[in-house]
C-alpha positions, 0 to 999 in steps of 0.5 A, a space after each residue: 512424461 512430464 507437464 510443465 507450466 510456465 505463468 507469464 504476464 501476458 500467456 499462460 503456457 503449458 507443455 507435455 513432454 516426454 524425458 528424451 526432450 521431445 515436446 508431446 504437446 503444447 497449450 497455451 491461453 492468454 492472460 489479461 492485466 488491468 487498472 494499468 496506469 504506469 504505477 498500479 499494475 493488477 490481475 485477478 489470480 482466479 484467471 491463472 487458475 482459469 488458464 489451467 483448466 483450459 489449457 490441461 483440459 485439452 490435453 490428451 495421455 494425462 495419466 501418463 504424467 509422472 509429475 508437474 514442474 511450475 514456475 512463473 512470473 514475479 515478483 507478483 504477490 497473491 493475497 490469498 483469502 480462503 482455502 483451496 477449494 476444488 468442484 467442477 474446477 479450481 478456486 482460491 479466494 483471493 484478492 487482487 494479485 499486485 504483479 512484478 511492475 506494481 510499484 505502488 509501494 515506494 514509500 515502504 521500499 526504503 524502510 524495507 532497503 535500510 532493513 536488508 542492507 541494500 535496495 530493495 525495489 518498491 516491486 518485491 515483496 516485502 514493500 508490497 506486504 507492507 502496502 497492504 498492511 498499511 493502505 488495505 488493512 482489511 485486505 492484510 487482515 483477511 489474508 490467510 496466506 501471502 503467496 508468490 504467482 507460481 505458489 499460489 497454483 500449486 497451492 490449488 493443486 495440492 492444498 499446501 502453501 509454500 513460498 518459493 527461494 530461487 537460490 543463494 543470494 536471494 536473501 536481501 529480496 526475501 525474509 526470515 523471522 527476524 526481519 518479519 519480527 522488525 517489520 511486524 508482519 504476521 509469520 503466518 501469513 508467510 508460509 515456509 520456503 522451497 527451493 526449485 527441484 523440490 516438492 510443493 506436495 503431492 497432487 490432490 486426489 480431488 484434482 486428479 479426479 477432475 483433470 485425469 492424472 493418476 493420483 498423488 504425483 508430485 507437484 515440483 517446484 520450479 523456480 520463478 520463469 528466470 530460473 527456468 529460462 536460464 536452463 532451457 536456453 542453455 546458458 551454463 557457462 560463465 561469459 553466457 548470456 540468457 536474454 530472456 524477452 517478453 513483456 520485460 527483457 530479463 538480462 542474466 549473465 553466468 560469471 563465476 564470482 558473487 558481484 556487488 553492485 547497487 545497479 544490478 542483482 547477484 544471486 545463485 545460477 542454476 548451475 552451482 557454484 556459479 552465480 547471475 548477474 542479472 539486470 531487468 527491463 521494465 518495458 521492452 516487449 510492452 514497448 513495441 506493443 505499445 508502438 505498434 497500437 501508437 501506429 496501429 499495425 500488427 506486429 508483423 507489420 511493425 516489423 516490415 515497417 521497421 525494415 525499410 528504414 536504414 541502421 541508426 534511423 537517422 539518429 532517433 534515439 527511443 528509450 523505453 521507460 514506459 514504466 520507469 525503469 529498474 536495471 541500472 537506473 532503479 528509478 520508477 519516475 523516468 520517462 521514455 523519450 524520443 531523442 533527435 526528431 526532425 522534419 526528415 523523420 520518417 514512420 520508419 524512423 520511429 519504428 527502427 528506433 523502437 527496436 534499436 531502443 530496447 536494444 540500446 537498454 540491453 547494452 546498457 545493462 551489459 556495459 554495467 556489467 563490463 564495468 564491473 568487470 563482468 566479461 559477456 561473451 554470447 547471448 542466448 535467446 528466450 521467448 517470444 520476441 527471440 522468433 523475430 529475425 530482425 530485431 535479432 541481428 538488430 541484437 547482435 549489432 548492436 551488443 556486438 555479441 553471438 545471439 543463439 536463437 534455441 530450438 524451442 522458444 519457450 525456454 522456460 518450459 524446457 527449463 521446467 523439464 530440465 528441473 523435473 527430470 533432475 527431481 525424478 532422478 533421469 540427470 545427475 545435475 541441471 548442467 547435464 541435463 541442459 547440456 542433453 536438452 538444449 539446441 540451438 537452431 539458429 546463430 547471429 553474427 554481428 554486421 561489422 559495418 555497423 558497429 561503429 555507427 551504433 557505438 556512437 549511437 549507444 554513447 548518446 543514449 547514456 548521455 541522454 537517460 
């Protein structure tokens, strides 16, 4: 058997899965963010470890377990203080971790973007590293290791730290001696890097000891959750789609040739030797979070109030810059906004148009991608939010896509399965094995009757961002 563990914003998820792909068990523990205020965006690192104990503690036929296949959200840095320390659990010290929305760093992403030779978000990790060594020099001095979210709990696990890249193409975002020599940043504090299907080192016996795994299984490295996601949502051929939902909207989209554009990122598939072109959205399932504490109502019940308004909602335009917005706009200071509102609008109004919103910025990202003449044929769905039925045909309306629902919405722990088993040797390849492993359970066809009006709708929204 396999354990895979996917670190998200919001949940720590895990699953125990046997190699014919059937889920043995699930656990999962909710994460928490704090000093939020649209541009500092933080976490104590100590919870991830927290989240394991919980979650692998509840666990049954540990020893059973031939090895653990992590990934998580980023990019999200971790400052680490102290060594790994294991007693009646885990503990590294560490400062506060800076996670993917931080955008703190700004003023260092230009410097670092000239370096690079393309922009370079004030999100990723070297704008960040600079922040510290600037603005929180004792915070810089007393690191011992800057690591990646994923990183940082193998780090717990195994004692050896390592920095995850995902896959070619990834070099503007990342760093090698050269660049670490300009920026003068200490080498040693950057630990060397690993690929997704390698291992981060063998589980210690402290730690296998504590949690009942058998001793000295690998612990293997599976990418950040995009990569992961891809896989498990079963995107393997050029013109698909993974739309990756959650607290942020991941939009990746195979093609076959490497694309240059300043607006979106290209970097290596899973799936060699194809490449993803991939856009993010900052702030899509925040923003329904957010609206539904604005109207406070439960999600489902957002959802029925939603329903009750008529496609278009009466021409309320929502953009969903809660957080600025990165794909295609880049630009941390943008605003949402809600656009059309009259004496006839309706609660139901703001609540379509919410979805209709985060929507509209998927189609955004997908145009781009048209006009860079990237063709994006089905839309296959991942995470929470692609359980909701709703927003779905929503999806498939507005993009004017096929939307595949998969059997398992946590495709990232699927994905983590599909690495691992490659790993142990069970697949010859990730296509094969996400071939065997994915399922789709349920197809969206698009309602032709609203094409039209949500075209014209789409085409104000540009106009207005």
């Amino acid at each position: 058997m396999l354990l895979t563990i996917d670190i998200g914003t919001t949940t720590f998820k895990t699953a125990l899965w046997d190699f014919a792909g059937k889920a043995i068990s699930f656990e999962s523990a909710l994460l928490e963010s704090d000093n939020i205020d649209g541009v500092k965006h933080e976490t104590s690192a100590l919870q991830w470890l927290d989240a394991f104990d919980k979650c692998v503690k509840k666990l049954k036929n540990k020893k059973q377990v031939q090895a653990i296949v992590i990934s998580g959200n980023g990019p999200s840095l971790v400052p680490v203080t102290g060594a790994a320390q294991i007693k009646d659990k885990l503990f590294i010290p560490a400062d506060k971790a800076r996670l993917w929305m931080d955008r703190k760093a700004v003023e260092y992403q230009e410097e670092v973007s000239a370096l690079m030779g393309g922009f370079v978000d004030a999100s990723f990790f070297l704008p960040k590293i600079l922040f510290i060594k600037d603005k929180e020099k004792q915070v810089y001095d007393r690191t011992k290791f800057f690591l990646g979210c994923p990183e940082y709990l193998a780090f717990a696990l195994t004692g050896e730290a390592k920095s995850v890249f995902p896959c070619k193409g990834f070099d503007r975002w990342f760093w090698n001696d050269e660049i670490l020599d300009k920026l003068k940043l200490d080498k040693e504090k950057i630990p060397s890097f690993i690929k997704p299907g390698e291992e981060f080192g063998l589980l210690s016996s402290a730690a296998a000891k504590l949690y009942g795994f058998s001793e000295n299984i690998p612990v293997i490295c599976g990418g950040p959750d995009f990569f992961a996601a891809i896989l498990g949502s079963g995107v393997k051929e050029i013109g698909q789609v993974c739309d990756r939902t959650g607290s942020s909207e991941g939009i990746n989209l195979c093609t076959q040739d490497y694309v240059s554009d300043k607006r979106l990122m290209s970097y290596g598939h899973p799936i060699e030797p194809y490449w993803n072109l991939s856009g993010m959205i900052n702030t899509t399932g925040k923003a329904i979070q957010w609206a539904c504490s604005l109207f406070n109502l439960s999600f489902n019940d957002f959802i029925s109030l939603a329903e009750k308004s008529k496609p278009g909602s009466a021409e309320l335009i929502f953009h969903p810059y809660l957080a600025g917005e990165r794909t295609p706009l880049w630009d941390p200071n943008v605003k949402a906004s809600w656009h059309g509102i009259n004496l006839g609008t309706s609660r139901e109004d703001f609540a379509l148009s919410v979805l209709e919103g985060i929507t509209f910025a998927i189609k955004d990202v997908i145009s781009v991608m048209a006009e860079v003449g990237q063709e994006t044929k089905q839309l296959h769905l991942t995470g929470g939010l692609s359980q909701c039925e709703f927003l779905n045909q929503i999806k498939a309306d507005i993009t004017g896509l096929q939307v595949l629902q998969g059997f398992y919405k946590d495709t990232e722990l699927l994905g983590l399965l599909i690495i691992g088993s490659c790993a142990m040797g069970r697949y010859k390849s990730f296509k094969e094995a996400s071939g065997v492993l994915y399922r789709t359970k349920t197809t969206y066809e698009p309602n032709v009757k609203n094409k039209e009006l949500y075209n014209e709708l789409f085409n104000k929204y540009r106009i207005l961002t």
